[in-house]
N, C-alpha and C positions, 0 to 999 in steps of 0.2 A: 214742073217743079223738079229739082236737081235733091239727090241726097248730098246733105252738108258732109262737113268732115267728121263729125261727130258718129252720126250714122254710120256713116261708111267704116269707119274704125269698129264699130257695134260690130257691125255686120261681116264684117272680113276676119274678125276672132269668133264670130258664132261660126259662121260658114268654117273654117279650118277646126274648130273641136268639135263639127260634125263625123270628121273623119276618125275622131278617137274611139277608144274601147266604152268607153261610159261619158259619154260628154256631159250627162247631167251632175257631174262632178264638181265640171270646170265651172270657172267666173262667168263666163256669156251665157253660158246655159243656166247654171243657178238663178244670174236676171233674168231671161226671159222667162222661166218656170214664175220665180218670185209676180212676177208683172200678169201672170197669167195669161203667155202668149201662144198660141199654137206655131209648132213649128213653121206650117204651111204657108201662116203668114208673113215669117221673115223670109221664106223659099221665094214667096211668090213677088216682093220688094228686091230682094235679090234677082229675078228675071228680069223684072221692070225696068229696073236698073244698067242691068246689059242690053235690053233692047235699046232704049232711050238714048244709051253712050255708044251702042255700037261695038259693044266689046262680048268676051264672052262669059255664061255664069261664072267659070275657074275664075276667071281675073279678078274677084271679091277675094283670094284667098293672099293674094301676093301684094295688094291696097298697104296692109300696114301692118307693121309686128306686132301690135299691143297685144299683153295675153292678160290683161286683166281689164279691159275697158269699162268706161262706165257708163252706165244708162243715159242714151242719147235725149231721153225725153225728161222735160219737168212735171209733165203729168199724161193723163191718161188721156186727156181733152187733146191735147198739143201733139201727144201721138196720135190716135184718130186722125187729126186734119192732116198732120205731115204723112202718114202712111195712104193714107186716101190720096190725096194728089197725086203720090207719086205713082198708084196703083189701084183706080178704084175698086177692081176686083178684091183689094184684101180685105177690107173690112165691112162687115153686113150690119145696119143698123147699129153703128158708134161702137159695137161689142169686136172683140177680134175673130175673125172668119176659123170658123171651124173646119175640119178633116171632109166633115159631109158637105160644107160647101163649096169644097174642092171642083 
C-alpha cells in the first residue's frame, strides 16, 4: 500500500520541522503530540516509504511545501490500518509503537 497525498503532505511538513529549534511548536508537530503519536512511528513510515519508492528518507522534505497540514487520518482506527500496511513494524497491538519498541 502506497502513502496517499494526504499523508505524504503530513509527513513532509513533520519531517522538515524536525529540523527546527523547537518543533513542538509548529502545526505537524502540535498534531502528532495532540494524536498521541511517537515520533518513531512517523520516522519509521517515513523509511517505509523510501524503501518501497526507491527514494531516499531526505526526499520527504522537498514532497510539498504545506506548513500547516492537516491530519491525514479521520480517526485513530483508519490510522492504525493505513500506517500498518504501509509498515508493519510501526504499530504494536492497534496502539502506536513506542521508543522501546524501537
Amino acid at each position: 500500500m502506497k502513502l496517499n497525498r494526504q499523508e505524504l503532505e503530513f509527513l513532509s511538513a513533520w519531517a522538515r520541522e524536525e529540523r527546527a529549534a523547537d518543533p513542538y511548536s509548529l502545526p505537524a508537530h502540535q498534531l502528532q503530540a495532540a494524536h498521541k503519536i511517537p515520533g518513531v512511528t512517523l520516522i519509521r513510515v517515513i523509511k517505509a516509504w523510501a524503501r518501497s519508492e526507491g527514494r531516499r528518507d531526505e526526499d520527504v522534505f522537498n514532497l510539498y511545501e504545506s506548513l500547516n497540514p492537516p491530519w491525514p487520518w479521520a480517526s485513530d482506527e483508519e490510522m492504525a490500518t493505513r500506517l500498518t500496511a504501509i509498515c508493519p513494524a510501526t504499530l504494536a497491538t492497534g496502539r502506536a509503537a513506542t521508543a522501546r519498541d524501537a
